[in-house]
Biopython code that builds the backbone (N, CA, C, O; Angstrom):
import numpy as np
from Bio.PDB.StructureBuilder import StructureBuilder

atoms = [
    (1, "UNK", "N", (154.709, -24.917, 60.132)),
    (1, "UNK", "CA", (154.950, -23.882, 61.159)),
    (1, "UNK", "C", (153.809, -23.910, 62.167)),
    (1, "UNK", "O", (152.677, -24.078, 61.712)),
    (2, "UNK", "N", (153.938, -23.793, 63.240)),
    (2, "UNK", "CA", (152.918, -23.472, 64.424)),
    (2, "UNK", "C", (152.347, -22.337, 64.337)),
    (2, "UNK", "O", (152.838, -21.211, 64.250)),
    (3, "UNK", "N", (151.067, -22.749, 64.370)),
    (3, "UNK", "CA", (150.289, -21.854, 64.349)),
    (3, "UNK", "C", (149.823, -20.368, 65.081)),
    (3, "UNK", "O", (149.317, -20.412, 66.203)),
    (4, "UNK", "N", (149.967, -19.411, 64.574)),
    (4, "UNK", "CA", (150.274, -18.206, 65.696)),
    (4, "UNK", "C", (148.898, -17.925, 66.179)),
    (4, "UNK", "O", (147.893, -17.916, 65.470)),
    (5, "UNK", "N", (148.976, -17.598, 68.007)),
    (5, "UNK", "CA", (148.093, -16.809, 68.403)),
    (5, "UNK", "C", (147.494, -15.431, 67.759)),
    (5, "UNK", "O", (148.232, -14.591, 67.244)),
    (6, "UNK", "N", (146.200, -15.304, 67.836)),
    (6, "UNK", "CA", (145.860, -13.899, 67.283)),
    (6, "UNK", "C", (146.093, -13.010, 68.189)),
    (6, "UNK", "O", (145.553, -13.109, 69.290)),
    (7, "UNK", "N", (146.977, -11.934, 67.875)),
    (7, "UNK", "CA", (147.485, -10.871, 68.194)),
    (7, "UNK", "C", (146.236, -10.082, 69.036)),
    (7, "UNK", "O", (145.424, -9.458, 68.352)),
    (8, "UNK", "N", (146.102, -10.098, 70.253)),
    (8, "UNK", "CA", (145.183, -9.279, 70.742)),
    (8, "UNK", "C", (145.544, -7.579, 71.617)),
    (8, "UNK", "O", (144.775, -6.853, 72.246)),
    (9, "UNK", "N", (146.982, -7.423, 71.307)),
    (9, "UNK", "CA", (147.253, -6.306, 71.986)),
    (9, "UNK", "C", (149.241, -6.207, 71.003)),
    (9, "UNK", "O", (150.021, -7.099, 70.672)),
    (10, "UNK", "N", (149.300, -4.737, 70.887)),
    (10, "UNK", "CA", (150.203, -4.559, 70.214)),
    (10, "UNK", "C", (152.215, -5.543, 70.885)),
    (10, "UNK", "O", (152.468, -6.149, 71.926)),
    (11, "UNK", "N", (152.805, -5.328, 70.086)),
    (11, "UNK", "CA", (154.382, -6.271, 70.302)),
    (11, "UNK", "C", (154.707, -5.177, 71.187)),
    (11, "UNK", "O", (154.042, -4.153, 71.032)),
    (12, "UNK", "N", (155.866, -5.189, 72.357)),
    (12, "UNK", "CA", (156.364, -3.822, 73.102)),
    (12, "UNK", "C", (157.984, -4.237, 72.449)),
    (12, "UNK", "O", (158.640, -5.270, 72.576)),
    (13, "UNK", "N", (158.212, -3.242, 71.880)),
    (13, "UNK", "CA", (159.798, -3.039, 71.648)),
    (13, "UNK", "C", (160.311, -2.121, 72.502)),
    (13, "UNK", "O", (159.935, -0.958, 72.355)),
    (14, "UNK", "N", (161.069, -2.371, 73.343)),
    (14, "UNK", "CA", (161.856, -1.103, 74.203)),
    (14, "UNK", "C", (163.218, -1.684, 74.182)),
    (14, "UNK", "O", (163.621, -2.823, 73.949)),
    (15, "UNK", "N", (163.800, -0.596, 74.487)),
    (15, "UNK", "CA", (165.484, -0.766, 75.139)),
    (15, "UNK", "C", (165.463, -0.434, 76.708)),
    (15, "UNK", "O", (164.771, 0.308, 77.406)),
    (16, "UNK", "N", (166.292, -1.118, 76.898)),
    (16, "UNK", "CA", (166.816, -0.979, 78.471)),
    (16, "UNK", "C", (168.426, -1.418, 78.634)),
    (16, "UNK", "O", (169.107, -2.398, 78.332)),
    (17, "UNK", "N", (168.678, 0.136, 79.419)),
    (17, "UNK", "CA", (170.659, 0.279, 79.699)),
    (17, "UNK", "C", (170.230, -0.980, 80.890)),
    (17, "UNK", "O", (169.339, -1.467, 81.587)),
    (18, "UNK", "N", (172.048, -1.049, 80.353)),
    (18, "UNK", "CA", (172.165, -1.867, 81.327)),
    (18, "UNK", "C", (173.078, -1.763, 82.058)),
    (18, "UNK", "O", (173.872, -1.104, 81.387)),
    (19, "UNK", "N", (173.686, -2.023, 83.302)),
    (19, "UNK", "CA", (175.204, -1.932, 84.121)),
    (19, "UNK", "C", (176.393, -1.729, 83.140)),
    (19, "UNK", "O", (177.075, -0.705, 83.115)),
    (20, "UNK", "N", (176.611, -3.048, 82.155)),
    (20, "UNK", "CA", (177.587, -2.641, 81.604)),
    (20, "UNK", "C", (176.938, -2.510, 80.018)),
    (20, "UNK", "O", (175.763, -2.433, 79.657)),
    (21, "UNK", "N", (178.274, -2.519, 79.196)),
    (21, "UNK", "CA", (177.853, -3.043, 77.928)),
    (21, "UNK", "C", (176.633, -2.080, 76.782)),
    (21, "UNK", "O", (176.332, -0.932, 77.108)),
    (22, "UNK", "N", (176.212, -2.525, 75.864)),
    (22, "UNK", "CA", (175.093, -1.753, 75.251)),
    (22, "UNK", "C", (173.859, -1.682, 75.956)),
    (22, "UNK", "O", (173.363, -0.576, 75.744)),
    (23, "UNK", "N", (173.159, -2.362, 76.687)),
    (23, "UNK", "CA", (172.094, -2.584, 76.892)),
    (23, "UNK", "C", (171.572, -3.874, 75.959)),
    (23, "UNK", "O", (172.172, -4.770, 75.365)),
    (24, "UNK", "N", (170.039, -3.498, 76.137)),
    (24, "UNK", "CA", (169.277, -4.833, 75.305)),
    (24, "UNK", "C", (168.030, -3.952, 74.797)),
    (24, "UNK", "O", (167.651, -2.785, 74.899)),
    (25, "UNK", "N", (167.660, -4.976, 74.281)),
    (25, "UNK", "CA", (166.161, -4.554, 73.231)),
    (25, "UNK", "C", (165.497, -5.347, 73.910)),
    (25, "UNK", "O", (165.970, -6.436, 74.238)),
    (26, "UNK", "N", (164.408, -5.003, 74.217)),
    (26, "UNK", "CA", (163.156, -6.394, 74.799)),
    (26, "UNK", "C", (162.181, -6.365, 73.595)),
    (26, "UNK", "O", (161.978, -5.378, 72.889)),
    (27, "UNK", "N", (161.579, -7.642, 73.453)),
    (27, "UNK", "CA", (160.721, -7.640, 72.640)),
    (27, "UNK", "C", (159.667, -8.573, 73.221)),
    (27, "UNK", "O", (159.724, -9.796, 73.097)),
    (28, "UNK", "N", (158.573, -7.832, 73.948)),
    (28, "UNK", "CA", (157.770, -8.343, 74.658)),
    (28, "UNK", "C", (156.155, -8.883, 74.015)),
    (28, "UNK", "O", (156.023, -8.730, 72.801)),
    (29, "UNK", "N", (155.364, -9.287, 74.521)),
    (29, "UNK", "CA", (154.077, -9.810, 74.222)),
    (29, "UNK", "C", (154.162, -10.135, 72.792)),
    (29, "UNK", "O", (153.183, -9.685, 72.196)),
    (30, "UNK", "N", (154.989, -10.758, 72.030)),
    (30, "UNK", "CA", (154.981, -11.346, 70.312)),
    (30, "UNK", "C", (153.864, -12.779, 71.111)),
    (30, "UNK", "O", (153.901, -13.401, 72.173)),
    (31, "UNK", "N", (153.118, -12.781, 70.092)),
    (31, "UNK", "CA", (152.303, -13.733, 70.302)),
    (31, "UNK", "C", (152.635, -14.938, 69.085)),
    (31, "UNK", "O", (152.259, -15.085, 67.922)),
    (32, "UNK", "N", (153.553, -15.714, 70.020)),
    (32, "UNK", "CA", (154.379, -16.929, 69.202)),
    (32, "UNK", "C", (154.322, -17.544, 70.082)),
    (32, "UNK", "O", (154.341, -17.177, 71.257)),
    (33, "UNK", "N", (154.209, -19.021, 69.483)),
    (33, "UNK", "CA", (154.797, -20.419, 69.920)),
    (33, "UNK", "C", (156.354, -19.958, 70.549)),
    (33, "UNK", "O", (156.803, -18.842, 70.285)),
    (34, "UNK", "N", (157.079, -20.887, 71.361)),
    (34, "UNK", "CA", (158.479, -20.464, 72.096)),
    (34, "UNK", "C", (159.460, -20.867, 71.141)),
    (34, "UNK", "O", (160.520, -20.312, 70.853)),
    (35, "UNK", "N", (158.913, -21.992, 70.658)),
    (35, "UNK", "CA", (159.721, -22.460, 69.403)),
    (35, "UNK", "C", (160.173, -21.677, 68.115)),
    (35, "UNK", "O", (161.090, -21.774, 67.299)),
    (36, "UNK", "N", (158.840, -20.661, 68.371)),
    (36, "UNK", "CA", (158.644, -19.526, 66.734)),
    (36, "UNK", "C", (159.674, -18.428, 67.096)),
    (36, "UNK", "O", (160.333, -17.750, 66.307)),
    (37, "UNK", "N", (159.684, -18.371, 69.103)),
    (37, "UNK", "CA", (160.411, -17.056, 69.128)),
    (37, "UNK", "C", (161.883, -17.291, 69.052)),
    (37, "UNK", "O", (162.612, -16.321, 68.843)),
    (38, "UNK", "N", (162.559, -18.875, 69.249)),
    (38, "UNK", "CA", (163.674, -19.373, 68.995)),
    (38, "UNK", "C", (164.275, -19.076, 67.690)),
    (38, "UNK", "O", (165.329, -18.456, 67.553)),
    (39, "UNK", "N", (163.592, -19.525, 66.784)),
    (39, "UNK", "CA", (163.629, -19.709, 65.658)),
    (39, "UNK", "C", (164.225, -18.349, 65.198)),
    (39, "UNK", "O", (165.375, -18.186, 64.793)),
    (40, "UNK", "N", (162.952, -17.093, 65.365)),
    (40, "UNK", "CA", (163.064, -15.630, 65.191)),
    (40, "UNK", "C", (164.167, -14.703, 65.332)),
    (40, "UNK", "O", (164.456, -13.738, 64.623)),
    (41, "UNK", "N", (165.105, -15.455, 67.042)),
    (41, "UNK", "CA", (165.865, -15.130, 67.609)),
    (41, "UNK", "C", (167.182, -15.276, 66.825)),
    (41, "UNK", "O", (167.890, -14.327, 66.488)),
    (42, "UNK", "N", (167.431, -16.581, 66.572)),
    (42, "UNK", "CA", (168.528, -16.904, 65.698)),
    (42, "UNK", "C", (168.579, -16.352, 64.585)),
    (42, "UNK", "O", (169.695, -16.138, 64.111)),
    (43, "UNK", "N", (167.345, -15.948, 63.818)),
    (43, "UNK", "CA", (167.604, -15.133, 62.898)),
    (43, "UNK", "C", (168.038, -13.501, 62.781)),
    (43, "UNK", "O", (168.590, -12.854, 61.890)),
    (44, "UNK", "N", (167.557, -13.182, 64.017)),
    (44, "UNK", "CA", (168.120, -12.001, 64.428)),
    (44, "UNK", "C", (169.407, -11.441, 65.068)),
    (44, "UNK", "O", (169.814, -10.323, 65.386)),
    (45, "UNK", "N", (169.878, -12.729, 65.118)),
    (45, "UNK", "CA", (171.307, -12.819, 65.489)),
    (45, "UNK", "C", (172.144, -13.035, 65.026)),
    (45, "UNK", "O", (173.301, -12.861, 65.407)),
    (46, "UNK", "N", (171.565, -13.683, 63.622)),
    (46, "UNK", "CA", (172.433, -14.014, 62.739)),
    (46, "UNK", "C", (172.715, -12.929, 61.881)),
    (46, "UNK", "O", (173.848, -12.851, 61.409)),
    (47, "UNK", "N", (171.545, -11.759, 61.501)),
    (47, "UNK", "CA", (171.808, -10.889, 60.690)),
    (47, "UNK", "C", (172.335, -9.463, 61.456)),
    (47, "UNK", "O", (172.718, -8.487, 60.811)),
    (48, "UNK", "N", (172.285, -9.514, 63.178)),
    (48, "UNK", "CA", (172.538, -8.765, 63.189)),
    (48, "UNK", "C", (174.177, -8.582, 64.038)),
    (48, "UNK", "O", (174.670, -7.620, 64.628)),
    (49, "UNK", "N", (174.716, -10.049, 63.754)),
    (49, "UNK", "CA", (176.081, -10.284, 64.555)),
    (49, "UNK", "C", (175.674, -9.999, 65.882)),
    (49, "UNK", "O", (176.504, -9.146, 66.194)),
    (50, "UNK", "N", (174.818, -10.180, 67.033)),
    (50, "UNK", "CA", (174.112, -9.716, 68.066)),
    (50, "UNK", "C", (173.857, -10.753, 69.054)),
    (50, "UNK", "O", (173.053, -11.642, 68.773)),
    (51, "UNK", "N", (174.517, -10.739, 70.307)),
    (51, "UNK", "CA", (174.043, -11.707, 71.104)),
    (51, "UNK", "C", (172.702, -11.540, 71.413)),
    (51, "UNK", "O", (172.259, -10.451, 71.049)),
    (52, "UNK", "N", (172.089, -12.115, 71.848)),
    (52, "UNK", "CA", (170.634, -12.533, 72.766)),
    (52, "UNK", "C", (170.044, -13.709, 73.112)),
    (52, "UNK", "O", (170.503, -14.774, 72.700)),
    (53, "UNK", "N", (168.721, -13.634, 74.082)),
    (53, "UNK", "CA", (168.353, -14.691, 74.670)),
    (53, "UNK", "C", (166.706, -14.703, 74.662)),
    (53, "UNK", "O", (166.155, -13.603, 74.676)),
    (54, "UNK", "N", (165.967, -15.778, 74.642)),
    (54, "UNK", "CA", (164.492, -15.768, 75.246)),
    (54, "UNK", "C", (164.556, -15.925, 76.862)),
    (54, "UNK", "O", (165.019, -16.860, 77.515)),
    (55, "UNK", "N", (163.841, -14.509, 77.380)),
    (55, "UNK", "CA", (163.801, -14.947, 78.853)),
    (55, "UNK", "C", (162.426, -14.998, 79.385)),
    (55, "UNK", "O", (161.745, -13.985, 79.224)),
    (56, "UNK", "N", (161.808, -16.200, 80.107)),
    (56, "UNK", "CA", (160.404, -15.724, 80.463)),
    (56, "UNK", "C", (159.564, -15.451, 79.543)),
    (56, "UNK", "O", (158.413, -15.106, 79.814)),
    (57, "UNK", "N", (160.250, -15.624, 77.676)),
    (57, "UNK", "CA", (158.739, -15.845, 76.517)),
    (57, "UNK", "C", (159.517, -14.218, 75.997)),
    (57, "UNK", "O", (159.040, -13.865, 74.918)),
    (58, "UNK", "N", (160.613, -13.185, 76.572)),
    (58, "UNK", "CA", (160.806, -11.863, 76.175)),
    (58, "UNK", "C", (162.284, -12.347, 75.157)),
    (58, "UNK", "O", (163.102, -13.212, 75.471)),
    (59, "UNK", "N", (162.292, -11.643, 74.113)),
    (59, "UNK", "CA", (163.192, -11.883, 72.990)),
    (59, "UNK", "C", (163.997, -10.445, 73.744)),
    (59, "UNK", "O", (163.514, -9.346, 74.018)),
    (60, "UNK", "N", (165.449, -10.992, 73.939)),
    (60, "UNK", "CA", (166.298, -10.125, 74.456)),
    (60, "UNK", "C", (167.739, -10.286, 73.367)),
    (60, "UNK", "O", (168.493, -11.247, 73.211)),
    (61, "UNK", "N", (167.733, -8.813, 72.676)),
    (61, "UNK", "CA", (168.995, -8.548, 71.800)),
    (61, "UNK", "C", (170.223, -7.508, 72.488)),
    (61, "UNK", "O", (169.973, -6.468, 73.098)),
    (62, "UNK", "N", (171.055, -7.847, 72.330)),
    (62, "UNK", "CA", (172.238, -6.986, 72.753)),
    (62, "UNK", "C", (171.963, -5.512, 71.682)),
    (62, "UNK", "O", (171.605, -5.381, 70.511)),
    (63, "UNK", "N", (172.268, -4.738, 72.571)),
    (63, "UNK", "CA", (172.477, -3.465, 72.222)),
    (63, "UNK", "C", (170.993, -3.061, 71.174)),
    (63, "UNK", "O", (170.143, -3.806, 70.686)),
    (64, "UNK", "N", (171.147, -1.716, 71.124)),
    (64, "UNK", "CA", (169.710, -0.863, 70.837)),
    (64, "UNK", "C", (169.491, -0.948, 68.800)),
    (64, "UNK", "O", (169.960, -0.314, 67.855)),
    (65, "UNK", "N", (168.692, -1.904, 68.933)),
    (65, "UNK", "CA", (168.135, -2.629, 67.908)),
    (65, "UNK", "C", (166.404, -2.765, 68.047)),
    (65, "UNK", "O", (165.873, -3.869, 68.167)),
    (66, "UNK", "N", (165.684, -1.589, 68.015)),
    (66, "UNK", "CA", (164.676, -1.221, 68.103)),
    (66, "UNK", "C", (164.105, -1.168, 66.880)),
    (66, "UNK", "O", (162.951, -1.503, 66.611)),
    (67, "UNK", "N", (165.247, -0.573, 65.851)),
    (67, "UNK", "CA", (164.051, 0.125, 64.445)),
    (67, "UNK", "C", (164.512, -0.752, 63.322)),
    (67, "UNK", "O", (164.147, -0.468, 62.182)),
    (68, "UNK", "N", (165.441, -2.009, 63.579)),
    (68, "UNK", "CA", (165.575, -3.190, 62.766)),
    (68, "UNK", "C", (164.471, -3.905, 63.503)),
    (68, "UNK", "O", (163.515, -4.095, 62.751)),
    (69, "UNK", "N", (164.286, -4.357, 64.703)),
    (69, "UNK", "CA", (163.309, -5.349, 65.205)),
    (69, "UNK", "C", (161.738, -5.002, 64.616)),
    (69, "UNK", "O", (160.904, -5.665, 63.998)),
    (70, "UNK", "N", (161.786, -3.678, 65.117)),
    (70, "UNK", "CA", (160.479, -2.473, 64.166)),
    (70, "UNK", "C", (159.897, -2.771, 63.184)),
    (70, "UNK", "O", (158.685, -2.969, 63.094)),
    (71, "UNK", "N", (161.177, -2.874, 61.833)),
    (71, "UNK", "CA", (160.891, -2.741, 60.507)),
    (71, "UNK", "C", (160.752, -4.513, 60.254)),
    (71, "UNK", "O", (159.935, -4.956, 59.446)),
    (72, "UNK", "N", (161.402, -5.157, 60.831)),
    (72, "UNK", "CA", (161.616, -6.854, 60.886)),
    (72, "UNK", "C", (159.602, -7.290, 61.169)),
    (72, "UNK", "O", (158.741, -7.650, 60.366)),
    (73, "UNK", "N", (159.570, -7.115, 62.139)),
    (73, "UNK", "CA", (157.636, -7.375, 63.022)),
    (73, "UNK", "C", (156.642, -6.791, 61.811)),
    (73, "UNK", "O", (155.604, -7.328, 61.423)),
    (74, "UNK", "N", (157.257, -5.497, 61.296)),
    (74, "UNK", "CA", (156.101, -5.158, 60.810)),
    (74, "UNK", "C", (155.431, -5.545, 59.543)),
    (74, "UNK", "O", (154.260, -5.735, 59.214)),
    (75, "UNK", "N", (156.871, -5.608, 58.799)),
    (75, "UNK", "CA", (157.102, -6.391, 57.642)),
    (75, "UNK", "C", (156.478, -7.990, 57.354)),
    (75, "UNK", "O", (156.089, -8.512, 56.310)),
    (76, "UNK", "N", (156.575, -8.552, 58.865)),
    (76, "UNK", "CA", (155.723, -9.625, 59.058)),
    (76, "UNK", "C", (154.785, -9.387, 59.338)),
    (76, "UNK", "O", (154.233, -10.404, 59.758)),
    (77, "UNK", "N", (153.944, -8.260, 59.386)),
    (77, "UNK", "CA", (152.557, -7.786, 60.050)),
    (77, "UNK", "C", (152.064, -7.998, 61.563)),
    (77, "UNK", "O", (150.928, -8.416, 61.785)),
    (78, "UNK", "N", (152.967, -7.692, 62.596)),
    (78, "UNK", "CA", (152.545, -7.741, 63.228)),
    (78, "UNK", "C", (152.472, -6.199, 63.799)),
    (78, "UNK", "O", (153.418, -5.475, 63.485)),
    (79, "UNK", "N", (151.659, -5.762, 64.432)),
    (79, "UNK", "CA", (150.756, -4.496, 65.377)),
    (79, "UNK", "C", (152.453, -4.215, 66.159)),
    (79, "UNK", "O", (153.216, -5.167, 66.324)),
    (80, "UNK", "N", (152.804, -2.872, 66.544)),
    (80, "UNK", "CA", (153.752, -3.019, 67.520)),
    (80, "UNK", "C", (153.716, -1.391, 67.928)),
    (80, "UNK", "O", (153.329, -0.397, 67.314)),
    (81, "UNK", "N", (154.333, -1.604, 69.321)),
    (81, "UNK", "CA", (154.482, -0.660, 70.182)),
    (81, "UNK", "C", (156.171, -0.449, 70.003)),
    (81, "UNK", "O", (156.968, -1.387, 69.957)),
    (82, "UNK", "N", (156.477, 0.778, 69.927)),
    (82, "UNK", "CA", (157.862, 1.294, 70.125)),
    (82, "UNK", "C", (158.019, 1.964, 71.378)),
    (82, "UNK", "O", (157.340, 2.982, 71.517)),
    (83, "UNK", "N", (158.771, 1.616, 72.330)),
    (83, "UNK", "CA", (159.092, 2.501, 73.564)),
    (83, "UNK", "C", (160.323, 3.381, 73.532)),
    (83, "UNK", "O", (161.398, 3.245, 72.948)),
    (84, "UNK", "N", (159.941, 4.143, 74.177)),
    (84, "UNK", "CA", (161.855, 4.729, 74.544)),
    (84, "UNK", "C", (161.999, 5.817, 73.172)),
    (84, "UNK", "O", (163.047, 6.432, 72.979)),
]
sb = StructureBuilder()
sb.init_structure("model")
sb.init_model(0)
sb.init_chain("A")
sb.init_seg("    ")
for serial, (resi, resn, name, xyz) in enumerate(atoms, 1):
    if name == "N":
        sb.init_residue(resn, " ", resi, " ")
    sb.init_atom(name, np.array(xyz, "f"), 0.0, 1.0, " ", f" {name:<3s}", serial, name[0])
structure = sb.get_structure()
């Protein structure tokens, strides 16, 4: 596995509506390789039947999936910010 950056400032989990549809979850500043956040992504999509995308390095999930992404980061130890 690639080796992770040290976490120097907390993960931002927020939601943001969107025009149509559920909205999305952003999951901003994870300090991962792009490959790690690929990887992460598919797994989060897989468990959560959930479209999404990496945009610009931001892990973007369909609809408001904040306190699975939450309990998912922390569980891996990473520091995180909850918005919204």
């Amino acid at each position: 596995a690639p080796k992770e950056r040290k976490q120097t400032e907390p993960v931002r989990v927020s939601f943001r509506k969107t025009g149509k549809g559920s909205g999305m979850t952003l999951v901003e500043k994870l300090p991962m390789h792009p490959a790690g956040k690929e990887e992460l992504l598919k797994k989060f999509k897989k468990h959560l039947g959930a479209g999404g995308s990496v945009k610009n390095g931001v892990l973007e999930l369909q609809g408001d999936r904040r306190e699975f992404v939450r309990a998912e980061l922390a569980a891996a130890g990473y520091k995180l910010k909850v918005l919204g």
